[in-house]
Phi, psi and omega in degrees: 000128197276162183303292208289032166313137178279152147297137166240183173207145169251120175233123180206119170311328197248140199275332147357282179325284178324312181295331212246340180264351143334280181292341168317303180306310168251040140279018176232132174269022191270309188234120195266142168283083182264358147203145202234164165219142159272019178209159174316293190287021152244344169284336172309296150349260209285350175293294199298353163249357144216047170035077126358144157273008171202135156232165184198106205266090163345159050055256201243094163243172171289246225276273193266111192291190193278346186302288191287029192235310180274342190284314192315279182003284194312319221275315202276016173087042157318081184282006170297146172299108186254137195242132156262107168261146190195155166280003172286083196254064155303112155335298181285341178250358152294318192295306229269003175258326186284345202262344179255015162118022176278150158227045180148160214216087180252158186272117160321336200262032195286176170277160212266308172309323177275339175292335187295329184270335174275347153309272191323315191297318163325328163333288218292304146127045144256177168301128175248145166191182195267156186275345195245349162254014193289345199271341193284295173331265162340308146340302184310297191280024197247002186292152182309152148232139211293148160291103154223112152000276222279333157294329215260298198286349148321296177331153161273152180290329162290318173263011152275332162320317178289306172320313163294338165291333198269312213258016182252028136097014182301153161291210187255292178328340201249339181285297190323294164319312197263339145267008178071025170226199211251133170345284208319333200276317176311322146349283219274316187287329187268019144326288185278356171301299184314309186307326190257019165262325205047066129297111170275007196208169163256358136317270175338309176264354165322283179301343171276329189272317146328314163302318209282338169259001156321294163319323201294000000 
């Protein structure tokens, strides 16, 4: 496994499923699995003590669906990028996972090569999604979001460095290099950018920051 392997996480009730994105997962030595959960409340657990650089998130679970398992993520402050895969190309279940902090929206019924490659963009820090949600998925993210000043000037001069980093779409590996500090820090710092935007995703702040230089 190479060092700079991304983290994954698995979240799926069925564990069948998990085994089969499991073998998947290590046929790239780009990316390590570290950890998998069958439930909303074990994915919480282990996402908030190892932050991932990726998660990919069930749908339609048994007790705690994938909705309230990523609003939880966000709430306890997770910045991993989280993919909801689901059999689900519902409008309304694309809108309400992108409006609660998903940064992308994959299909189950994807090809294996392909899931592997829209992993990697996630990576990467785009947006992923299936080709048959793109129109909703757009929709989500086109809503206006307000010009606010006074949030932008809230920021620190490093988690506005970053934020601009986050929205020409680099990951925390790629923040990391290019500013000479560490994952961890990189973490920590677009923790607190989200928290003082009130944002839930580094979608969410892409895309806000973009609008603000739009405005400008």
């Amino acid at each position: 496994m190479s060092h700079d392997a991304a983290s994954i996480m698995l979240v799926d009730d069925h564990p069948l499923l998990r085994k089969g994105l499991q073998q998947l997962i290590e046929l790239s030595d780009d990316l390590e699995l570290v950890a998998q959960a069958g439930s909303g409340a074990e994915a919480i657990k282990l996402g908030e003590e190892l932050d991932p650089d990726l998660i990919l998130l069930d749908l339609n679970m048994q007790g705690m669906d994938g909705l309230e398992t990523l609003e939880k993520l966000r709430g306890v402050g997770v910045t991993s990028r989280i993919v909801m895969l689901t059999v689900s190309d519902a409008d309304e279940d694309v809108i309400a996972a992108i409006s609660r902090g998903a940064d992308g929206y994959l299909l189950k019924d994807m090809e294996p090569d392909e899931l592997l490659t829209q992993i990697e963009r996630a990576l990467q820090g785009k947006m992923v999604m299936s080709e048959a949600v793109t129109q909703a998925l757009a929709t989500a993210i086109r809503k206006p979001q307000p010009n606010n000043e006074a949030k932008l000037d809230s920021l620190t001069g490093r988690e506005l460095e970053i934020l601009k980093l986050i929205a020409k779409g680099l990951s925390n590996k790629l923040i990391a290099r290019e500013l000479d500090i560490s994952d961890g820090t990189v973490k920590v710092h677009v923790k607190h950018l989200l928290k003082k935007l009130g944002l839930r995703s580094r979608v969410e702040a892409a895309v806000w920051m973009i609008n603000q230089e739009k405005s400008d």
